[in-house]
mmCIF file of the C-alpha atoms, coordinates in Angstrom:
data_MODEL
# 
_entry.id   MODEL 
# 
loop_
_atom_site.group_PDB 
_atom_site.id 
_atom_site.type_symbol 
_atom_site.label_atom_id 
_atom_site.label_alt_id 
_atom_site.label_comp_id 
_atom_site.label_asym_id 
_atom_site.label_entity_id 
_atom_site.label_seq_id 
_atom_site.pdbx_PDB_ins_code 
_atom_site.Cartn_x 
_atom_site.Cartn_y 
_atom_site.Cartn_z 
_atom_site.occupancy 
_atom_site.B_iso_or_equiv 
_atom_site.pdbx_formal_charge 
_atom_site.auth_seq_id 
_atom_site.auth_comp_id 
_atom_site.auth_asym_id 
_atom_site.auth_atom_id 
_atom_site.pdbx_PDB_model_num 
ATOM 1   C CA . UNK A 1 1   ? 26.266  11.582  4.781  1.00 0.00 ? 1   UNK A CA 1 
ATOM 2   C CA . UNK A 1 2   ? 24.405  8.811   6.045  1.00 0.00 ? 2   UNK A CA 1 
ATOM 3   C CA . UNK A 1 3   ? 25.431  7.279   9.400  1.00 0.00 ? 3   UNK A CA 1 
ATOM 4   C CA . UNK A 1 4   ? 26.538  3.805   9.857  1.00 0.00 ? 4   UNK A CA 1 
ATOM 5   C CA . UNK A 1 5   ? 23.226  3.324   11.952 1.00 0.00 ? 5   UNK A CA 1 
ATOM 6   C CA . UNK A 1 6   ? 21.164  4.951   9.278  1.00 0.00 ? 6   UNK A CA 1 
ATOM 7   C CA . UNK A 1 7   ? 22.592  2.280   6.596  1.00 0.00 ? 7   UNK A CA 1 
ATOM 8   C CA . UNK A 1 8   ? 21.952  -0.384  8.846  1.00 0.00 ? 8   UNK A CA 1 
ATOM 9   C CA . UNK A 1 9   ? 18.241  0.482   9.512  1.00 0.00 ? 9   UNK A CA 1 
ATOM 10  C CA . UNK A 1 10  ? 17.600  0.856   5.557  1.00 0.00 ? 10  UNK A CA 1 
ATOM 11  C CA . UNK A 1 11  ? 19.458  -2.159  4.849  1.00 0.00 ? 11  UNK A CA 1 
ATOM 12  C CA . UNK A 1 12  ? 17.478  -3.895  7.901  1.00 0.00 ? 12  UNK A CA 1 
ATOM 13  C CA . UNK A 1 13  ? 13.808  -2.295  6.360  1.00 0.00 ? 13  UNK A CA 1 
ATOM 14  C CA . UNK A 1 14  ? 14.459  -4.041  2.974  1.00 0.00 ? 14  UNK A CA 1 
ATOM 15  C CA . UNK A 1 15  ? 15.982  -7.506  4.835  1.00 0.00 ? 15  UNK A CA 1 
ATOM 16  C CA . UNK A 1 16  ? 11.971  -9.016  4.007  1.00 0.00 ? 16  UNK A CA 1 
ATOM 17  C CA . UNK A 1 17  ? 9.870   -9.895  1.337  1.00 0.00 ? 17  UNK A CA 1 
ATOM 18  C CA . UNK A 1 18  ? 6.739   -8.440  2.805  1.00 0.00 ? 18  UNK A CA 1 
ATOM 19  C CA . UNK A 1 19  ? 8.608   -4.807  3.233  1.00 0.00 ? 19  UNK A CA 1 
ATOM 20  C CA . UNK A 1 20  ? 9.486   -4.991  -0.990 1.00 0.00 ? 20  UNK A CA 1 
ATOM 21  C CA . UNK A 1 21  ? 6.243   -5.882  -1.883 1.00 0.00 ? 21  UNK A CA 1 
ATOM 22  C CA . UNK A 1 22  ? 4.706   -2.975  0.379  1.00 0.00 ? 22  UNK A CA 1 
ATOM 23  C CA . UNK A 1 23  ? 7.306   -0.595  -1.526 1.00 0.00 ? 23  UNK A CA 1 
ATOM 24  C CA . UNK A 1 24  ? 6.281   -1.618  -4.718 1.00 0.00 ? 24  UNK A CA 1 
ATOM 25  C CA . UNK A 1 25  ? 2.760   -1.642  -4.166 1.00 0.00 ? 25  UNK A CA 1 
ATOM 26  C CA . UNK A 1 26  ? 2.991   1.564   -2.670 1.00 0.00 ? 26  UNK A CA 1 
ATOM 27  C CA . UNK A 1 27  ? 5.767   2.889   -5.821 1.00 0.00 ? 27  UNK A CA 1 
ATOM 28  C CA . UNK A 1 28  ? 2.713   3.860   -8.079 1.00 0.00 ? 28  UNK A CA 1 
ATOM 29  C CA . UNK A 1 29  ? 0.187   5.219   -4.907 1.00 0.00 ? 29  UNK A CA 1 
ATOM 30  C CA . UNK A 1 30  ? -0.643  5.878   -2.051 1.00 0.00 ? 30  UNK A CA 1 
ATOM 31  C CA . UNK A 1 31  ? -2.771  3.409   -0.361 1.00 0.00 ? 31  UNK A CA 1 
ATOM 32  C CA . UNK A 1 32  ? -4.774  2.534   2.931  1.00 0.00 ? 32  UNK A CA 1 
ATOM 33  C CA . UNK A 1 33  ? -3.865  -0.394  5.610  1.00 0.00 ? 33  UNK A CA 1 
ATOM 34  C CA . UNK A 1 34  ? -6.990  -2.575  4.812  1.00 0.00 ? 34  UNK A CA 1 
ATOM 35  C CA . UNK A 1 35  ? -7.029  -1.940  0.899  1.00 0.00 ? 35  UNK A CA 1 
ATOM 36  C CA . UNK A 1 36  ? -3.077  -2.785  1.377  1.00 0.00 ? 36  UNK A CA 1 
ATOM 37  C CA . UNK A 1 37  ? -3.709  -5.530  3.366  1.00 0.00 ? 37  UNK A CA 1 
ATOM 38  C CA . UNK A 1 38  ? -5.914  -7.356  0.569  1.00 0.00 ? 38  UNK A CA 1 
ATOM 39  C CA . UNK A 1 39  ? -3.798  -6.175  -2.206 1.00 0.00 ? 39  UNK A CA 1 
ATOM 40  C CA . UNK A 1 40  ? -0.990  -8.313  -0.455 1.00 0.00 ? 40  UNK A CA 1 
ATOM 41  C CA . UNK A 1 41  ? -2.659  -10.951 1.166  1.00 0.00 ? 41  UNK A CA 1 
ATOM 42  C CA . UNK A 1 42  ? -1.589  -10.115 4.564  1.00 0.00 ? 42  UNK A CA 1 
ATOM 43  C CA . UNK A 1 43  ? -3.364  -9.412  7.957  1.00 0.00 ? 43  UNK A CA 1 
ATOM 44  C CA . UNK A 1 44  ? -3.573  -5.627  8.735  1.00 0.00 ? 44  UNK A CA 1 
ATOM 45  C CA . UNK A 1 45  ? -1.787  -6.471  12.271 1.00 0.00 ? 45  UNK A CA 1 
ATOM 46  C CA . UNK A 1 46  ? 1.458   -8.068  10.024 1.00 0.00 ? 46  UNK A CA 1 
ATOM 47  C CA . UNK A 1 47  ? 1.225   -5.197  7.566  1.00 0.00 ? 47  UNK A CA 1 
ATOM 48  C CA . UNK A 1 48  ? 1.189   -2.586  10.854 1.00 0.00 ? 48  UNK A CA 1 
ATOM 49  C CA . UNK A 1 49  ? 4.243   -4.326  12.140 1.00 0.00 ? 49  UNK A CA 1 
ATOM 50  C CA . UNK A 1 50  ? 6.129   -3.858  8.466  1.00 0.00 ? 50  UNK A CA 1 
ATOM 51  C CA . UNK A 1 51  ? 4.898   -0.262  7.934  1.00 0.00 ? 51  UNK A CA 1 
ATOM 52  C CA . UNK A 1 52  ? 6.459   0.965   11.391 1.00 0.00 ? 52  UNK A CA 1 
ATOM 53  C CA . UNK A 1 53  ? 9.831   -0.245  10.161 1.00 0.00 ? 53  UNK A CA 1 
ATOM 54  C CA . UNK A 1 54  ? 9.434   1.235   6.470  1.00 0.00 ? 54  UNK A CA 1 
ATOM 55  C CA . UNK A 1 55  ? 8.360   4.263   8.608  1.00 0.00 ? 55  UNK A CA 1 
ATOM 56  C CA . UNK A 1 56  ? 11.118  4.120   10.869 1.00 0.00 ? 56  UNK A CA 1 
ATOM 57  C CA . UNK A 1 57  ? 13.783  3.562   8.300  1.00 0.00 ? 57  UNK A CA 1 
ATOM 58  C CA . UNK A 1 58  ? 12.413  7.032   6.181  1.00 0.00 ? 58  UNK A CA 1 
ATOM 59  C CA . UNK A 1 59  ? 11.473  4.477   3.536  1.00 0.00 ? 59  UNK A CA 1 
ATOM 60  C CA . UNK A 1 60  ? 7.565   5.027   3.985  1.00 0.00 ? 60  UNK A CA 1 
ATOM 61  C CA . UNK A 1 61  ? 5.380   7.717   5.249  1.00 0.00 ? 61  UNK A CA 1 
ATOM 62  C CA . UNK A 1 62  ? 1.975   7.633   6.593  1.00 0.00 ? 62  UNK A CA 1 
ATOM 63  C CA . UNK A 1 63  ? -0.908  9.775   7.201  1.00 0.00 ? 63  UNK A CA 1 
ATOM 64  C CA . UNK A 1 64  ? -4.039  10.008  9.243  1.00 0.00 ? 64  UNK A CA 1 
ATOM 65  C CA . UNK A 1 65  ? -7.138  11.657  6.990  1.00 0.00 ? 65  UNK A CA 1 
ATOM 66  C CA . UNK A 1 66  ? -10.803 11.403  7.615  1.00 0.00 ? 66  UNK A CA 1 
ATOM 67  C CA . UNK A 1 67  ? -12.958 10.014  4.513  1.00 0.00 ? 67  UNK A CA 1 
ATOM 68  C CA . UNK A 1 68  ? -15.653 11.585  3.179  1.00 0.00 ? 68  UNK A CA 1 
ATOM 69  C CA . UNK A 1 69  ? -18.461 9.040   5.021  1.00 0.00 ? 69  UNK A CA 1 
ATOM 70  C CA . UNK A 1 70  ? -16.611 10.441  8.899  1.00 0.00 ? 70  UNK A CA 1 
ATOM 71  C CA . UNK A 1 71  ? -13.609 7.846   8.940  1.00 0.00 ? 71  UNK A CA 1 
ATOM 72  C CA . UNK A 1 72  ? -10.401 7.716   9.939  1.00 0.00 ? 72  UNK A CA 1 
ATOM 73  C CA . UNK A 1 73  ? -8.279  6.439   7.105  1.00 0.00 ? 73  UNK A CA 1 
ATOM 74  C CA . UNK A 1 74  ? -4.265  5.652   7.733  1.00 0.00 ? 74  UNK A CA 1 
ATOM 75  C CA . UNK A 1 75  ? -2.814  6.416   4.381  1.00 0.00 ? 75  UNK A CA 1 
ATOM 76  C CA . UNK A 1 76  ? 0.895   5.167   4.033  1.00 0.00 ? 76  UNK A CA 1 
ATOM 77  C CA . UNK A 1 77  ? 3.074   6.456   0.960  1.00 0.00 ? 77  UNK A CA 1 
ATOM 78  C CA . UNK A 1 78  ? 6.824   6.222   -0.711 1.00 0.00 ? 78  UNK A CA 1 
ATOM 79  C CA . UNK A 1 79  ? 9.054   9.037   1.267  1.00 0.00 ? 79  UNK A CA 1 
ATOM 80  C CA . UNK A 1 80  ? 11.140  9.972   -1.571 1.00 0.00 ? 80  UNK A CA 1 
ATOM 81  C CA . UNK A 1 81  ? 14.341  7.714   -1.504 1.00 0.00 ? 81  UNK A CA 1 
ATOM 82  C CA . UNK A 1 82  ? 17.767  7.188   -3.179 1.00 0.00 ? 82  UNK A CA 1 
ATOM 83  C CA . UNK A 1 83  ? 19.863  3.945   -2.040 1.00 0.00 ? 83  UNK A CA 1 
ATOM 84  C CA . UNK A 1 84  ? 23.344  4.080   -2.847 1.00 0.00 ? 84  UNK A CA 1 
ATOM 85  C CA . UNK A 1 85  ? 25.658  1.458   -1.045 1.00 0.00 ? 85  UNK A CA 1 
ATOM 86  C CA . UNK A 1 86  ? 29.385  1.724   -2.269 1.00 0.00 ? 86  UNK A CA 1 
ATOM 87  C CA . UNK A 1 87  ? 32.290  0.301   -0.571 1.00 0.00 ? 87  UNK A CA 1 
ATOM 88  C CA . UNK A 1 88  ? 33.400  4.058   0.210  1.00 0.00 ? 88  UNK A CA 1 
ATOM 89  C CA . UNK A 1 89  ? 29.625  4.738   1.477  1.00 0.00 ? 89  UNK A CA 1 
ATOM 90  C CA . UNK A 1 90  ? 30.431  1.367   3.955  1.00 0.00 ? 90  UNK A CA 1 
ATOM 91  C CA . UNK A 1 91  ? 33.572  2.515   5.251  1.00 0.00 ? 91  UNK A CA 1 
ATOM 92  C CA . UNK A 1 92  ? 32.260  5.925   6.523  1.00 0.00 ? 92  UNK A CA 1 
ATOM 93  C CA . UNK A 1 93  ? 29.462  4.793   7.408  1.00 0.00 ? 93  UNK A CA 1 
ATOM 94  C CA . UNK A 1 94  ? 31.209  2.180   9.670  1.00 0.00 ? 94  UNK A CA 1 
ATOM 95  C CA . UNK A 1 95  ? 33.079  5.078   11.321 1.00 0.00 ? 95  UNK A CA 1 
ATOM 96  C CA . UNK A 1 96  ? 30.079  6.511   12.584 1.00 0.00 ? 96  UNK A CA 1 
ATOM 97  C CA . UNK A 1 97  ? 28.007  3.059   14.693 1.00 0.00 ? 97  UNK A CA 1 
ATOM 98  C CA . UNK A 1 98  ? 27.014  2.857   17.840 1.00 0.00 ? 98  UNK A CA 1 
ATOM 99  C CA . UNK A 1 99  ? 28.297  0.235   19.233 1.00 0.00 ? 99  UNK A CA 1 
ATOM 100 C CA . UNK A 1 100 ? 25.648  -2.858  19.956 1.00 0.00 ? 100 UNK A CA 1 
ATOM 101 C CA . UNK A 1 101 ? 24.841  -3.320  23.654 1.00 0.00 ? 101 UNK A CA 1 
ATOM 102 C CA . UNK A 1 102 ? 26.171  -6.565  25.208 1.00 0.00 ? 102 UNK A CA 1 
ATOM 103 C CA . UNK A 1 103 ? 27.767  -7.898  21.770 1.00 0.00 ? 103 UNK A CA 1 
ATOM 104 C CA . UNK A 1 104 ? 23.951  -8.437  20.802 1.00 0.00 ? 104 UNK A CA 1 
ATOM 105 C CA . UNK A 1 105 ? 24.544  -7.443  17.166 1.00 0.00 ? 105 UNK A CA 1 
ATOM 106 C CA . UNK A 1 106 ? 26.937  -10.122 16.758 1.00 0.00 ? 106 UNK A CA 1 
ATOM 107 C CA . UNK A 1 107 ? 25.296  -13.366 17.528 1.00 0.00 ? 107 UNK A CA 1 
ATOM 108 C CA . UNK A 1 108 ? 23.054  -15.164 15.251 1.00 0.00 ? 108 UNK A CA 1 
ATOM 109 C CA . UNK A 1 109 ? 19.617  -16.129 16.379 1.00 0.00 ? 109 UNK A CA 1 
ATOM 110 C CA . UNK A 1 110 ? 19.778  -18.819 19.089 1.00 0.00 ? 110 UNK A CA 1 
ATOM 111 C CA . UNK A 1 111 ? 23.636  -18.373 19.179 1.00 0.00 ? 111 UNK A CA 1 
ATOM 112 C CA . UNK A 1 112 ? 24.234  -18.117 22.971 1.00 0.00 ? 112 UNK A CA 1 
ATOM 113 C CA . UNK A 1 113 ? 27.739  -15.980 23.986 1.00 0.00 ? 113 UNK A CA 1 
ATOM 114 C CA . UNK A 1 114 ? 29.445  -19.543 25.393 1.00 0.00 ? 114 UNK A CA 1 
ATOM 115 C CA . UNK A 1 115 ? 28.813  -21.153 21.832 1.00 0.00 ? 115 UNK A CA 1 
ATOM 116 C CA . UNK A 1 116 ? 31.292  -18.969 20.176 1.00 0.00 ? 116 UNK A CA 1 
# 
């Protein structure tokens, strides 16, 4: 069963274009940050920030090798990964949240407490 903070992470991972267009480049193979970064058109620091989230959500997995010429090569890959989000899946998951320090999961960005 997946918890209700495990949904929100996933759901949260996949909340960006940049993070679906690392998961499909990545669908087919395996890749390295700087040949990633080109493919997409992003800096290596942006795509570091969206792996750690894929990686942090179990969507993504990476690994440190050393190429053939001495090296060190972070290789990032698709963790296998089936989504399923039914009403049922909600409502247990729901059960199972932590609840958000200081209502912080409620507000909108900007929205101050006395706005509400």
């Amino acid at each position: 069963m997946t918890t209700g903070d495990e949904l929100l992470r996933v759901l949260a991972a996949l909340d960006n274009p940049h993070r679906l267009r690392i998961l499909a480049a990545l669908a087919d193979e395996r890749d390295y940050v700087s040949s990633l970064a080109r493919e997409l058109g992003i800096s290596r620091p942006l795509l570091q920030v969206h792996l750690r989230k894929l990686v942090a959500a179990g969507l993504v997995a990476g690994r440190a090798e050393v190429s053939p010429d001495g090296r060190a090569m972070k290789f990032y890959e698709i963790a296998p990964f089936r989504l399923e989000v039914t009403p049922d899946i909600v409502k247990r998951a729901v059960r199972t949240l932590t609840a958000p320090e200081d209502g912080a999961g409620d507000r909108k960005s900007g929205e101050r407490k006395e706005d509400r």
